[in-house]
N, C-alpha and C positions, 0 to 999 in steps of 0.2 A: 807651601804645604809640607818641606821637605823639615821646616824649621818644629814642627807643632809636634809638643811632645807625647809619648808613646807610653802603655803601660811597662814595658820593657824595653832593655835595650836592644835585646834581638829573641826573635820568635823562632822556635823550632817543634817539631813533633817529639813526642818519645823518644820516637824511633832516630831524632839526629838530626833529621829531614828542616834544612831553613825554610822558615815560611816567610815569603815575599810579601810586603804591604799590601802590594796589588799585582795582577799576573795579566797582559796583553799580547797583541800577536807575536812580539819577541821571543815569547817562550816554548812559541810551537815552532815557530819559523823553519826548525831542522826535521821535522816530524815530515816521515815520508808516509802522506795518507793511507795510501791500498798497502803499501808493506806494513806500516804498523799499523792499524787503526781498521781499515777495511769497512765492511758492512755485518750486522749484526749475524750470524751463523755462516759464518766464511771466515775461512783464515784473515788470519791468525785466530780469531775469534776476540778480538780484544773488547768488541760491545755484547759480547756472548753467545752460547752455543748453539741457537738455534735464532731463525729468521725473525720470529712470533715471541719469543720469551712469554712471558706471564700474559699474552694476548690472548697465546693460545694454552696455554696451561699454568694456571699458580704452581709454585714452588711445593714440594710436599712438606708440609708442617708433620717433620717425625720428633715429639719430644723422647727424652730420653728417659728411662723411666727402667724399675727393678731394686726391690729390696726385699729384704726379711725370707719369705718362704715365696716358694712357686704361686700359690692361691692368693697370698698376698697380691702378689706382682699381676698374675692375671686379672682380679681385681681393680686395677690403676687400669691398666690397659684397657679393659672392657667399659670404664670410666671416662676415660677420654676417646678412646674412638662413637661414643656414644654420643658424645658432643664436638664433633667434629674433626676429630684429629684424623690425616689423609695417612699415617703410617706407622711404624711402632720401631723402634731403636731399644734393645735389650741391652739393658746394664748387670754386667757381674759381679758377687763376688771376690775380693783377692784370693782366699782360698781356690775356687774357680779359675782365676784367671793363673794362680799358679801352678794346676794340675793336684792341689789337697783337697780331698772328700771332710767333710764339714768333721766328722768326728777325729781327723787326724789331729794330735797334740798342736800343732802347727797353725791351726785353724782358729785358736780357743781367742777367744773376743772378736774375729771379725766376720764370725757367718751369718751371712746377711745383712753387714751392716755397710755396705757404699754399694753394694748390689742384689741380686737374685743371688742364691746358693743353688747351684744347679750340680748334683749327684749321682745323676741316673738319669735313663730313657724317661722314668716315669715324671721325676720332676719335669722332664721338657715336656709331657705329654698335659701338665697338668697348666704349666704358663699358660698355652696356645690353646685351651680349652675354648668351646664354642667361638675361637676366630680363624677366620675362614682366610688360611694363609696362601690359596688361589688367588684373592681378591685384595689382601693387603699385603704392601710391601714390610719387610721385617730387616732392618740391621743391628747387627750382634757387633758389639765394639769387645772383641775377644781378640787375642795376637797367639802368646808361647800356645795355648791350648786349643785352638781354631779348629783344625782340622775334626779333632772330636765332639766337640758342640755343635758344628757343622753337620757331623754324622748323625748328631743324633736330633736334630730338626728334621732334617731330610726324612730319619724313622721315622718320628712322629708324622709327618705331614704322610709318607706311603700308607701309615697305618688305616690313615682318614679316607682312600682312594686318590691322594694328590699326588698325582703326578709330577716327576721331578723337574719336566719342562715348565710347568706352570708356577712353578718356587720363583717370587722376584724378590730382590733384597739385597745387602751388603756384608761382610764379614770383613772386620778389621784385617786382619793379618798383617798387620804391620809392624812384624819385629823389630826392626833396625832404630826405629824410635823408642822403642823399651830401650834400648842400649844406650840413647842417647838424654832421651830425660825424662821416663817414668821408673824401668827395674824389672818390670814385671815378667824378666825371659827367665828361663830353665836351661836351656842350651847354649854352648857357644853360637858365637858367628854363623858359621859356615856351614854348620850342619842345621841351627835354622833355617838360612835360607833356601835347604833341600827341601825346607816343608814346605814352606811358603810357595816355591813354585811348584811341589807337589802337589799343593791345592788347586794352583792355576790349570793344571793338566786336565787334576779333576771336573775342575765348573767348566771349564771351556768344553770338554767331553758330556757332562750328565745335566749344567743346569746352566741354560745357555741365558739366559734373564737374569742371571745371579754377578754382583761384583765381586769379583777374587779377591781384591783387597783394597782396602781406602787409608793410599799412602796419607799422611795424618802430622799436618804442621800446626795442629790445634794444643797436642803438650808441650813440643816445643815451644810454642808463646806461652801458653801456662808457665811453662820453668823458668821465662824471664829475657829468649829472646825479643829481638826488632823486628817491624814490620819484612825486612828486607831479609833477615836471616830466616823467619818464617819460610819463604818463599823458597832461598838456596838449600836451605837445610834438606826441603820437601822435597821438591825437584831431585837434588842430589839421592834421596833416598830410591823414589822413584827410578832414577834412570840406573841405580843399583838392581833393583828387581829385573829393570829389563833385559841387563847384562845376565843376570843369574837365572833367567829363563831360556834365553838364547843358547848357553853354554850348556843349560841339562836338554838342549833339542830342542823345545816347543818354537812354533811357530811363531813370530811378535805379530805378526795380522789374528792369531787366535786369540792370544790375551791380552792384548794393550787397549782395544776397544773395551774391554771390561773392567779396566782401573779407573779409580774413582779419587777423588780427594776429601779434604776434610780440613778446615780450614777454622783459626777463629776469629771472633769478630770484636776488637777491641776498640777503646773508649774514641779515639782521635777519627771520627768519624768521614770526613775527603780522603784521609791520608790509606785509611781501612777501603773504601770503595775503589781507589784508586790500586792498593793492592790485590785483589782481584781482578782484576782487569791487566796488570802487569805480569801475574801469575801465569795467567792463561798465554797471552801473549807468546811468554816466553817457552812456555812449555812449548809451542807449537814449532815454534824456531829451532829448540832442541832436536827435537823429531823428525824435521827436516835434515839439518843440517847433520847431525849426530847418526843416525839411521836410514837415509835416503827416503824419507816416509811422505809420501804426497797425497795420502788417501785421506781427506780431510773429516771421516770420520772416526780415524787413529787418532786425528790431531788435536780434538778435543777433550780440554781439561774440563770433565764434568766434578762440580764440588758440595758435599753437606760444607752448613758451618752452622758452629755454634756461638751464643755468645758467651762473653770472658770470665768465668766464675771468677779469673782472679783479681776482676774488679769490683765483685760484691762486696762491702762492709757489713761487718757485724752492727758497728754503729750505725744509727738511725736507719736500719734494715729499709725500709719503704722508700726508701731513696735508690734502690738496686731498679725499682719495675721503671723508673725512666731511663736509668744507665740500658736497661735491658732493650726498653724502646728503640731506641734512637740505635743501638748496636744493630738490632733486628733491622732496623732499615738501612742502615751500611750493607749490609748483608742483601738485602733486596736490590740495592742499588747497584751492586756489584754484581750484580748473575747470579746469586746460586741458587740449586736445582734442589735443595732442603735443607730445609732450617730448624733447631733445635732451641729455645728461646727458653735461659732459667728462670728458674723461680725466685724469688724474693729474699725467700727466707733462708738461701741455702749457704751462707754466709754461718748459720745458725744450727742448722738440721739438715736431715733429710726433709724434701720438698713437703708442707700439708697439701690435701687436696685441694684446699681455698687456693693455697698460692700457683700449685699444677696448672690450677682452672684459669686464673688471671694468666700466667705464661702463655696458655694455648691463644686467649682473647687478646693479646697484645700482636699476636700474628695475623689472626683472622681480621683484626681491626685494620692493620696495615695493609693487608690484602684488598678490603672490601670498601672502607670509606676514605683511603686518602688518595688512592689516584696515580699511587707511585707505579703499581702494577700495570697501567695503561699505556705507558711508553716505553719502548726498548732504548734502555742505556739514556734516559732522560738527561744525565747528567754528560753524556760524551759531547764533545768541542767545545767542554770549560776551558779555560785556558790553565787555569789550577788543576783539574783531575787531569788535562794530557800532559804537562808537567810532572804533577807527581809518580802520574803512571810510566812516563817517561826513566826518572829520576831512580825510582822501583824496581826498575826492570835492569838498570844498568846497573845502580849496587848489587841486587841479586846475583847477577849474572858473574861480574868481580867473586863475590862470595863464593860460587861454584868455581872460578876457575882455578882460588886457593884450593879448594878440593883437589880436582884434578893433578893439579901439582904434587900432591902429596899422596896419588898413585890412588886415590877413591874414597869412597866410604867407609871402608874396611881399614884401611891404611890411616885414614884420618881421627876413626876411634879408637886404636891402638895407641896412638898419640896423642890422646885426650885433648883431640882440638874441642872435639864439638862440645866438652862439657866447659873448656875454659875460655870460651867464646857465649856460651850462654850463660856463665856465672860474671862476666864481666858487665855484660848487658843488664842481668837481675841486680847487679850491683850498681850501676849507673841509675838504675830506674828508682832503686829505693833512696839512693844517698836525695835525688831529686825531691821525690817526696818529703822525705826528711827537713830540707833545705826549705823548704816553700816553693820550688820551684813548677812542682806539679801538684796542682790542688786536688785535692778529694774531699768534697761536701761532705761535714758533716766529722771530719775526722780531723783533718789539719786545718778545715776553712770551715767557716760558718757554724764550726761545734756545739751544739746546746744540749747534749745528752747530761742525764745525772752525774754529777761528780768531776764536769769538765766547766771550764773558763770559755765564755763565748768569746768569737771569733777576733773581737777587739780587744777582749783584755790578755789575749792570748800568742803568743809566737808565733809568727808562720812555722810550721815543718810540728810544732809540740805533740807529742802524743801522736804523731802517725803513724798507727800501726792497726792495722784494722783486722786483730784477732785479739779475741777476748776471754778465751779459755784461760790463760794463765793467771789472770785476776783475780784480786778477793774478792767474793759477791759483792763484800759493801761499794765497793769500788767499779762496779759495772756502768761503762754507758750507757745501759737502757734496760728496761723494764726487761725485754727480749732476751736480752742478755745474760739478765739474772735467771730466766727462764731455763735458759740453755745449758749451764753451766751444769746440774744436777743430773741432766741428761747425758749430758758429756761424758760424765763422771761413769753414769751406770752404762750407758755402752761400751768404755773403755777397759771396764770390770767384766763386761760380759754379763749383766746385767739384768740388762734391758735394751729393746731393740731401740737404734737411734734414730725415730719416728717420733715426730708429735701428736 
């Protein structure tokens, strides 16, 4: 067997991770069950945060959703909750998310165009129009600007007679990853994070159903970290907040049960289930060992996740709804507690309703006819997921203790670690692609779009680059493509809104 040859000569993840031909009881052999692994809603939580998972409740399908105007956006929303969607996730404008009202110079081509433009109490009053934010949950992925679109939800909903107790839902507030790999802060460091746990004060005092903030390892992978840096980067951010609540007084038994996460859900689909399950694990080890924390409902790491826009191709677009698939059920398989599942086209645009609609069906299908929902942690005592989760959990863990070393988070982005440790990662991932070494259908492998060489008469790695904007029309891989392009153009001019 050992003689028979292989498509490679060694198997790895993205993320580094060796992949074994085959995995038996050798690979658990050191696995101490009740400390690591346990029972599903019991520490550590490694098979997930509650006894019942999806038995006793589906995951809440919140897509993510907001563009153009307020009316617009409540429109999507009143669209999909009508067809089933269990929650609503508000997306902002940059404008928005930088603290600029739509007519500031500053503003000119992108109000409205990657989210809502929200300006006033009345724009919020006009999203949330005929939904009953008693009855649905609401997360607002906001960070520099939080505390004020915060305020002014909260206005809108007292104006309705809702009660600030009955407010459920999420607000980003997750600075410390704007610093590390989106942008979108206004403040230093330090006087951010007076906000940030000045929020915590807030919701733990006024809105006790509400999560303070949903520390968020979803950009970081977008910017081009590893599975494993995903995890230390988060965590590390996380146990930053908890330091910098402690230090302004609050309680950690007030807020730490109200932190949430935010996770993504990318292509390597054992190595992704297995990182959730590693995630949590370890979180819970922190909290013990870190803060003497044995209240095992501190100890849980409740997480959204979404899946990887930065695996959608422009080319052959409709090849994105099974990358999406198969993400979404990484995602189920791992625990999480909601799920955001893109759309197709977004590679290209902003989401059409067609594709909105198919994103939400790809959840509810997973949910309703495959079965995966019926078992808590189906996949736990593979000997591959307690490996990899194993494997996860200790590179993580190394990653954080490099932190540490360098005096925290604060220290460590001073010192441009965390940006030259995800540009090295982004750089490893692409040269791969490049190389042949990680395929992508459609783009480096099996290519059939207009104006490209299919797969055989072609290079591995040729043409992998799965953005399309910079092209001559003539030269577009795809009908879609050519589509796009004109659109591109006029939202970038301020135009026209970038909707199809």
């Amino acid at each position: 067997m050992s003689g028979e040859p292989e498509r490679k000569r060694e198997f790895t993840t993205p993320s580094g991770t060796k992949v074994q031909r085959v995995y038996g009881p050798g690979d658990v052999a050191g696995i101490d069950f009740e400390r690591m692994i346990g029972s599903p809603g019991e520490p550590p939580f490694t098979r997930g945060v509650h006894p019942t998972m999806y038995r006793g409740r589906l995951w809440t399908m919140r897509q993510y959703s907001g563009y153009g105007t307020a009316a617009e956006t409540n429109a999507r929303f009143r669209y999909l909750l009508e067809r089933g969607q269990t929650g609503l996730s508000l997306a902002f404008d940059l404008p928005t998310q930088m603290g600029f009202d739509s007519d500031d110079p500053m503003a000119e081509g992108e109000v409205g165009r990657v989210g809502v433009a929200i300006d006033s109490l009345d724009d919020m009053r006009v999203v949330f129009r005929e939904i009953p934010l008693d009855a649905v949950s609401v997360s607002m992925t906001i960070n520099a600007t939080a505390p004020i679109l915060l305020a002014l939800l909260v206005a809108a909903a007292e104006e309705r007679g809702i009660a600030r107790a009955a407010l459920s839902g999420t607000v980003q507030n997750d600075i410390l990853k704007e610093y590390i790999a989106r942008g979108t802060y206004i403040y230093p460091p330090e006087p951010s994070l007076r906000l940030v746990t000045d929020l915590f004060e807030f919701c733990s005092r006024e809105l006790p159903r509400w999560n303070s903030i949903s520390v968020s390892g979803y950009h970081i992978r977008e910017a081009g970290s590893t599975a494993a840096q995903e995890i230390a980067f988060t965590l590390a951010n996380a146990l930053a907040y908890i330091d910098a609540g402690r230090a302004a007084g609050l309680d950690p038994s007030r807020f730490i049960a109200r932190l949430s996460f935010f996770f993504n859900v990318h292509n390597q689909f054992l190595e992704e289930i297995a990182k959730f399950r590693a995630a949590r694990r370890l979180w819970a080890h922190l909290l013990g060992e870190r803060y003497g924390i044995t209240d095992p409902t501190l100890l849980k790491l409740r997480f959204h996740a979404q899946t990887a826009g930065s695996t959608l191709t422009a080319q052959e677009p409709r090849n994105n709804i099974v990358r999406v698939a198969f993400q979404a059920m990484a995602a189920a398989l791992g625990g999480a507690q909601s799920l955001h599942t893109n759309s197709y086209d977004e590679a290209l645009s902003l989401p059409s309703e067609e594709a909105a609609l198919l994103a939400l069906r790809t959840q509810q299908v997973l949910a309703h006819e495959t079965g995966i929902a019926d078992s808590v942690d189906p996949l736990g005592g593979s000997y591959m997921i307690e490996r990899l989760t194993t494997e996860l959990e200790t590179r993580a863990a190394a990653i954080l203790a490099e932190i540490d070393a360098m005096g925290g988070v604060l220290a460590a982005l001073g010192a441009g670690y965390f940006h030259r440790e995800i540009a090295a990662a982004a750089y490893a991932y692409q040269r791969a692609i490049e190389s042949g070494e990680i395929d992508v259908i459609g783009v480096n492998r099996f290519a059939s779009g207009t104006g490209e060489r299919r797969d055989e008469e072609q290079p591995r790695g040729a043409g992998a680059v799965a953005v399309v904007a910079a092209s001559p029309a003539g030269e577009c891989p795809s009908e879609a493509a050519r589509w796009a392009l004109p659109v591109s153009a006029a939202a970038a001019s301020a135009t026209r809104n970038h909707l199809p």
